[in-house]
C-alpha positions in Angstrom: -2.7 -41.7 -0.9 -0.2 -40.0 1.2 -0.1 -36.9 -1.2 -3.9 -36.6 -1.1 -4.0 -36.7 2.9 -1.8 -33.7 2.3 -3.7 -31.8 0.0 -6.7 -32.5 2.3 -5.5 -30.8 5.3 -4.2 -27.8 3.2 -7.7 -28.2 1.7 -8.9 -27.6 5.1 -6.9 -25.3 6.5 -7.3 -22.6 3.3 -10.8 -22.9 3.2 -11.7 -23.1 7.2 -9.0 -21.2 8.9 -6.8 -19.3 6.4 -3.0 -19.4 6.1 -3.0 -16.9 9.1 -5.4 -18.4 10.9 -5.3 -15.2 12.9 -9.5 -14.2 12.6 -12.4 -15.5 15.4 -14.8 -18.3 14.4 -15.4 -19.1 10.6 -14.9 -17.0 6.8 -15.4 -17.5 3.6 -12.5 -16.6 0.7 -9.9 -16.6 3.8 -7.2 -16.1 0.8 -8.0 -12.8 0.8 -5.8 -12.7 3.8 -3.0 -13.4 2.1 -0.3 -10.4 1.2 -0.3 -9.2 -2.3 3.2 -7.2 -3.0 6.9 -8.8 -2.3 7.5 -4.7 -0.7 4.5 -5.5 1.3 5.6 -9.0 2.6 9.0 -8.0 3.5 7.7 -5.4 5.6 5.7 -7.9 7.4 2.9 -6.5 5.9 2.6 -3.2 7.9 1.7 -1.1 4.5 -1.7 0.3 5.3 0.0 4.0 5.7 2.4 3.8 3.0 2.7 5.9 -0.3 3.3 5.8 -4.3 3.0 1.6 -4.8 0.3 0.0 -6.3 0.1 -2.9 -3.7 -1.5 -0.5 -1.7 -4.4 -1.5 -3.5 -4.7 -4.7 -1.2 -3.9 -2.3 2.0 -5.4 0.6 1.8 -6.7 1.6 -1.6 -6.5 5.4 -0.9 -2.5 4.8 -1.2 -3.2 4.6 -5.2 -3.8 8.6 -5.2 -0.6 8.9 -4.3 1.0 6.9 -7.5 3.4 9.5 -9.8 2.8 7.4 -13.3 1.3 5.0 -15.1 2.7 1.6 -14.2 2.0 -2.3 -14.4 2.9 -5.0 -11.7 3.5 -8.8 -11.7 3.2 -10.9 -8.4 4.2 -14.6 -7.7 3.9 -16.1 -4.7 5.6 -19.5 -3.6 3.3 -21.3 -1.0 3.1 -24.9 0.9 2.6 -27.7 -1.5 3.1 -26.4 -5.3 0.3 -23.7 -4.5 0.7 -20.3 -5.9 -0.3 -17.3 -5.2 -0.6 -15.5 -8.8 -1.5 -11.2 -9.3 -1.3 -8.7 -12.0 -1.9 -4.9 -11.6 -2.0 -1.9 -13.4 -2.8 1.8 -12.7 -3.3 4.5 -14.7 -4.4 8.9 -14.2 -8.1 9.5 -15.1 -10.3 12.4 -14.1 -7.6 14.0 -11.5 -7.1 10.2 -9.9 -5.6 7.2 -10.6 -7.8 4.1 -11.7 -6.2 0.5 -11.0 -7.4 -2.8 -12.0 -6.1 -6.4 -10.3 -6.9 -9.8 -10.3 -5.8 -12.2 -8.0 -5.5 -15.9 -8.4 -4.6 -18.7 -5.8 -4.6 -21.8 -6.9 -2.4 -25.7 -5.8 -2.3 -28.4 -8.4 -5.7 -31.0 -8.9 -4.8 -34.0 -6.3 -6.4 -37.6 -6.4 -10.5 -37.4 -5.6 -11.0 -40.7 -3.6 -14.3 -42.0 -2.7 -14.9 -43.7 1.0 -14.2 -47.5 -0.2 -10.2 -45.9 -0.8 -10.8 -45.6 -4.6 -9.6 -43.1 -6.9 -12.8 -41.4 -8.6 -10.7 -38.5 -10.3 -9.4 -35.0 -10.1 -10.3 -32.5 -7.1 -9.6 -28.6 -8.3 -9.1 -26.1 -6.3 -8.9 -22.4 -6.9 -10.2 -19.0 -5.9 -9.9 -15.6 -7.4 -10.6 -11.9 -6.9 -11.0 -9.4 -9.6 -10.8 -5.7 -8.2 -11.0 -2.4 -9.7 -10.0 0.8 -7.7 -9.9 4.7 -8.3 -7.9 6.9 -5.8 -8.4 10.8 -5.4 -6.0 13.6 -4.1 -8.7 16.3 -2.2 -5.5 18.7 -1.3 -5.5 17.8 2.3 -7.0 14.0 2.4 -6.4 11.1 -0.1 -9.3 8.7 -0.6 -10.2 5.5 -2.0 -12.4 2.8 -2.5 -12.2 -0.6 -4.5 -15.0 -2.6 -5.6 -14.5 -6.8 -5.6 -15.2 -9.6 -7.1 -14.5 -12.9 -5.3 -14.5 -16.3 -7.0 -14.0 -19.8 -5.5 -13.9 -23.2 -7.2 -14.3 -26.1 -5.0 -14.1 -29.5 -6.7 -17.9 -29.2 -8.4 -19.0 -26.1 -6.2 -18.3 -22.5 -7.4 -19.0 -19.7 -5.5 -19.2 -16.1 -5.7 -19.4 -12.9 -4.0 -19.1 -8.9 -4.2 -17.1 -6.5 -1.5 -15.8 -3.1 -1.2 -13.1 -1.8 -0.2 -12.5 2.1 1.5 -10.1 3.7 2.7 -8.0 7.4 3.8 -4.4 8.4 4.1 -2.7 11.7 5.9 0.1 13.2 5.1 1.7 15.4 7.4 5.2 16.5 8.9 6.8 14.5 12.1 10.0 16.4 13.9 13.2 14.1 12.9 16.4 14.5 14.3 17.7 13.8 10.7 17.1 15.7 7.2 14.1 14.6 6.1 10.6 15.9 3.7 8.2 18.0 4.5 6.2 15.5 4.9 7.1 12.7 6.3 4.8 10.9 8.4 1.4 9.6 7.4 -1.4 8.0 8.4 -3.8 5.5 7.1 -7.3 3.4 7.7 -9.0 1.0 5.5 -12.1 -0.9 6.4 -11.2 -4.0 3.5 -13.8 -6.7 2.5 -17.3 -5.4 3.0 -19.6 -7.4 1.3 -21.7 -10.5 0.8 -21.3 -13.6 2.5 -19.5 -16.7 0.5 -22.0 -18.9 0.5 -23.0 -19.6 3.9 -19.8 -17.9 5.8 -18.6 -13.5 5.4 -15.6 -12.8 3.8 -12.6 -12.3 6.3 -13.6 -8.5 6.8 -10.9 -6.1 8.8 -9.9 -2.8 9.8 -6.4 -1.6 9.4 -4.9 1.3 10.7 -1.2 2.0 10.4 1.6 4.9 10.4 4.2 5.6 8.0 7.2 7.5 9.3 10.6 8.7 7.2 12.7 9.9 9.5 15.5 10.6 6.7 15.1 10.3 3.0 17.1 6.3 3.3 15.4 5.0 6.2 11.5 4.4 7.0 9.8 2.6 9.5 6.0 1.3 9.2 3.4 0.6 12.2 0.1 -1.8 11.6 -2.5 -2.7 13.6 -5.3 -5.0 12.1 -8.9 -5.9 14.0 -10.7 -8.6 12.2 -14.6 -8.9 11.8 -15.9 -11.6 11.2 -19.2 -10.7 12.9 -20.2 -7.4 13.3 -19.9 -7.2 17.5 -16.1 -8.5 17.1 -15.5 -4.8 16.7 -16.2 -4.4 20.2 -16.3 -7.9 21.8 -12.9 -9.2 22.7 -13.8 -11.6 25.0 -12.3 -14.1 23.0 -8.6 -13.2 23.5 -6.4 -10.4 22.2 -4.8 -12.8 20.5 -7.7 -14.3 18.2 -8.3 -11.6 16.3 -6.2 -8.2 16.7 -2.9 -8.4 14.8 0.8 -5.5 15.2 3.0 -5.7 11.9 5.7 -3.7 11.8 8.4 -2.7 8.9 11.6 -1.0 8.3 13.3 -0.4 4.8 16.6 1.1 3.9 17.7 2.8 0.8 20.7 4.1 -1.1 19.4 6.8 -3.6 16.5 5.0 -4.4 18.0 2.4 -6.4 18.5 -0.4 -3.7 16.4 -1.2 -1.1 16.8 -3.9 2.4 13.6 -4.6 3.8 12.9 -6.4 7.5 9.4 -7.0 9.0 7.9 -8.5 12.2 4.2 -9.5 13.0 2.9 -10.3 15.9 -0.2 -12.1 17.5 0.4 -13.9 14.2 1.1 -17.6 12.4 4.4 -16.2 11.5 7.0 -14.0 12.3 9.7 -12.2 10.7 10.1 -11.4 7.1 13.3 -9.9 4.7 13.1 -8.5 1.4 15.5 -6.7 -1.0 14.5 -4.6 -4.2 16.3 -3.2 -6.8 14.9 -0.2 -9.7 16.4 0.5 -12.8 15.7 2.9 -15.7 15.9 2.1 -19.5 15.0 5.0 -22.0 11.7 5.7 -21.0 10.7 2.8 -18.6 11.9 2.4 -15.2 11.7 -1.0 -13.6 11.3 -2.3 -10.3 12.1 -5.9 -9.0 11.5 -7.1 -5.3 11.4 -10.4 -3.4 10.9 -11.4 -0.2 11.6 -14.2 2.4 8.4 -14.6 5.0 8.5 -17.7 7.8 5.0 -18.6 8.2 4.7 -20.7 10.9 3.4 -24.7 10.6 3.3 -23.5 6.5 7.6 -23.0 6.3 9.2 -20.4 4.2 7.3 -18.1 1.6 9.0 -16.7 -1.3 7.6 -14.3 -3.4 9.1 -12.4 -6.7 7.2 -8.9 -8.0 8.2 -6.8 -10.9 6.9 -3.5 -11.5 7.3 -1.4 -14.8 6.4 2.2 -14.8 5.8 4.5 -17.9 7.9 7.7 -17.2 7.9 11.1 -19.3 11.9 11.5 -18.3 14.5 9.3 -17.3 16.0 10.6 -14.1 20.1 9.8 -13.4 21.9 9.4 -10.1 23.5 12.3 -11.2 20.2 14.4 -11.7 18.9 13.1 -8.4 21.9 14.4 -6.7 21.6 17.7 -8.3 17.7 18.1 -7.8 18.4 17.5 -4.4 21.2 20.3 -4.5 18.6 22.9 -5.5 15.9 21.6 -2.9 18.3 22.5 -0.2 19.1 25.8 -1.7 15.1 26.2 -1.8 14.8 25.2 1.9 17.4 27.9 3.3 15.8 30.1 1.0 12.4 29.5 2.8 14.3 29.4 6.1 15.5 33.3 5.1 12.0 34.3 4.2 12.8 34.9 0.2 10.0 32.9 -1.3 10.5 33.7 -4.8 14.2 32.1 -4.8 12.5 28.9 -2.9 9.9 29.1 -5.5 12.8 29.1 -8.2 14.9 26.4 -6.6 12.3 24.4 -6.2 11.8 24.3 -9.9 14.8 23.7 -11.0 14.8 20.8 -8.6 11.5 19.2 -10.2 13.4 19.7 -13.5 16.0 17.7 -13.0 14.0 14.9 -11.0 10.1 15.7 -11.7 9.3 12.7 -9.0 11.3 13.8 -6.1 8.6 13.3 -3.4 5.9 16.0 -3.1 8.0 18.8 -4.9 5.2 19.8 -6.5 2.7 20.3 -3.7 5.8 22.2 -2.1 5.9 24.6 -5.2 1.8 24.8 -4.6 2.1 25.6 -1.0 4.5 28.4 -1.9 2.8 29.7 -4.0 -0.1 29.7 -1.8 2.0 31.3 0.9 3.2 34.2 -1.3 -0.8 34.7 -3.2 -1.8 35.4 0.7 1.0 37.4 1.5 0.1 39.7 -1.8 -3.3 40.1 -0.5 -2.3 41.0 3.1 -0.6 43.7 1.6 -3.2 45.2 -0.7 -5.3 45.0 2.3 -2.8 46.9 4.1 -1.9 49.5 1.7 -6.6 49.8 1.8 -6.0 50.4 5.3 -3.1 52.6 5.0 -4.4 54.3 2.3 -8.5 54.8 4.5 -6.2 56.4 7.7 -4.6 59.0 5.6 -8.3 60.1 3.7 -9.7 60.2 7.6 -6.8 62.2 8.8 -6.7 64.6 5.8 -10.0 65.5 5.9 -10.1 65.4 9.6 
C-alpha cells in the first residue's frame, strides 16, 4: 500500500506538473521536458546554441546540420522510483544535410491498481513515448532545422496520441577572446520545440529557447539558455503570473584536454533543481570513434539523477593525438600566413591541416572562405587591368 501511495503521487506529479514543474497552468506529455543527452544534462541543459552532437535534436534541431559523420547514440536515464528515462538516436548525411531519427521512452515499473474498498484489482502501467525524425541543412551563412513528432502516452487503460514539430536556427559567427581561439567561435541559437496538437484535452509543454554558445579557447566553452514556456498562446506576452512560473536561465561550462576528456558543470535557475556535473571521455578504434558521458543532476523534491550516454561515430580516418597536434601546427602556420596577406600558403596550410585531422572544427569552411577571398581578389584585378587597359586606348587616341 505504501509503495502504491508512492507511485500515485509520482503518477501525479509526471502527468499534471512535470518533473520540472517549471511551466504555468496545465500540459499534456510534460515528459517531453525532460533532458535527453548526459552532455546536455551536465551542462544544466543550456544546449540550444551548441554544435556537432546529435542531442541537439531535443534542443534545437538545427544543431544536427552541424554533425561531421554518421553516428548512433544510446541514452539512459536514472529517475525517482525505478523510472527510466530510455533514448536511441542516429544521424546520417542525405541530400547536402543530415537526417536523424529518435525515439524516446519514459516509463516506472506497473504498481498495485487498488479499487476504493482498499482492494488490489491488478496492475497500473504507465509509459509515454516520442518517436521523432529530423533533417538539418547548412545554407552557407544559416543552419536550419525542423523535426516532426510523434507523442505516445499509456495510462493504465487510456492511450493517447499526438503530433508536433519542432524548428529551429543556429549562427555561427566570431566573438573577440583574449585567448587563441576559432574563427568562429560564438554562436547563436532559437528553437520554438513542441508545436502541435493537444494530448487529449491539455497542449503539449510548448517553449521557446534561445541560447549562446561561446569558445573562448579551443579547451574551455561556456553556454547561456533562456527558456519561455507556452502553454497558452498569450503566455508569450503575459507574465502576470510571475517570472518565476514560466521563464527559465541554464547555464554551462565544459573543459577539455585535446578533445579526449571532458569536465562539465551546469546551473539552472528559476528551476526544480540546481546544479549539475558531468565528465566524458572519446576514444577511437580503427575506424569507429566512441564517446561515453554521464552526468550527476540534483533535481530538487525528485533527489539525484544519473544518466549514462554512449555515442559511436562512423569515421573515414582515425585521427591521433599526435595528428591533432600537428594539424594544429599547420593551422597556425595558415593563420600568420593570412595575417601576412599570402593566401595561397594559408590556402596550403590549411590543407595539410584537414589532412592530418579532417574534423578539426570548420577547417573546411576556412579553406572555402579563402578561396572565396582569393576568386574576388582575381576578379578585382581583371577589372583593374579593363580599367587600366580603357585609360591607355582614351589617352592614345586622345
Amino acid at each position: 500500500m505504501k509503495k502504491f501511495v508512492f507511485y500515485t503521487i509520482f503518477f501525479i506529479s509526471c502527468s499534471s506538473f512535470g518533473f520540472a514543474a517549471g511551466s504555468i497552468g496545465t500540459s499534456g506529455a510534460d515528459f517531453l521536458e525532460l533532458g535527453i543527452g548526459s552532455r546536455p544534462l551536465a551542462m544544466g541543459e543550456a544546449f540550444t546554441a551548441e554544435v556537432n552532437d546529435i542531442n541537439s535534436i531535443y534542443y534545437n534541431p538545427a544543431g544536427i546540420a552541424t554533425l561531421k559523420y554518421p553516428l548512433l547514440s544510446v541514452f539512459h536515464e536514472e529517475l525517482i522510483l525505478d523510472s527510466r528515462l530510455e533514448n536511441i538516436s542516429a544521424a546520417f548525411r542525405i541530400y547536402g544535410g543530415w537526417l536523424a531519427f529518435s525515439n524516446t521512452f519514459f516509463w516506472i515499473p506497473p504498481f498495485d491498481r487498488i479499487d476504493i474498498e482498499g482492494n488490489e484489482t491488478g496492475k497500473v502501467q504507465f509509459y509515454n513515448g516520442c518517436f521523432s525524425t529530423a533533417y538539418g541543412y547548412d545554407l552557407g551563412f544559416l543552419y536550419v532545422g525542423g523535426t516532426l513528432k510523434y507523442v505516445y502516452q499509456k495510462i493504465d487503460t487510456l492511450f493517447v496520441s499526438s503530433f508536433a514539430v519542432d524548428v529551429g536556427i543556429l549562427k555561427e559567427m566570431y566573438l573577440y577572446s583574449p585567448f587563441e581561439s576559432s574563427i568562429r567561435n560564438f554562436t547563436l541559437g532559437m528553437s520554438i520545440l513542441n508545436l502541435g496538437t493537444n494530448a487529449k484535452d491539455d497542449p503539449l509543454p510548448r517553449m521557446i529557447r534561445i541560447g549562446m554558445s561561446y569558445k573562448m579557447t579551443k579547451w574551455f566553452g561556456l553556454n547561456l539558455d533562456t527558456t519561455e514556456y507556452m502553454i497558452n498562446s498569450s503566455d508569450l506576452y503575459d507574465f502576470t503570473y510571475g517570472f518565476n512560473e514560466s521563464f527559465r536561465v541554464n547555464t554551462g561550462v565544459e573543459f577539455n584536454y585535446l578533445e579526449l576528456v571532458y569536465l562539465r558543470g551546469g546551473w539552472r535557475f528559476n528551476d526544480a533543481g540546481t546544479y549539475s556535473l558531468g565528465v566524458g571521455f572519446n576514444y577511437a578504434i580503427k575506424d569507429v570513434a566512441f564517446a561515453l558521458d554521464a552526468s550527476y543532476s540534483e533535481n530538487g523534491i525528485f533527489g539525484p539523477v544519473y544518466s549514462l550516454n554512449a555515442t559511436f561515430k562512423l569515421i573515414p580516418k582515425i585521427v591521433t593525438v599526435e595528428d591533432k597536434i600537428k594539424a594544429e601546427a599547420h593551422y597556425k602556420k595558415g593563420i600568420r600566413f593570412f595575417i601576412a596577406d599570402d593566401i595561397d600558403s594559408a590556402i596550403n596550410e590549411f590543407n595539410l591541416a584537414r589532412d592530418y585531422n579532417p574534423y578539426h572544427k570548420n577547417i573546411d569552411k576556412k579553406i572555402e572562405d579563402l578561396k572565396q577571398i582569393k576568386k574576388l581578389r582575381e576578379k578585382n584585378r581583371e577589372l583593374d587591368d579593363e580599367i587600366n587597359k580603357s585609360q591607355f586606348k582614351d589617352k592614345f587616341f586622345d
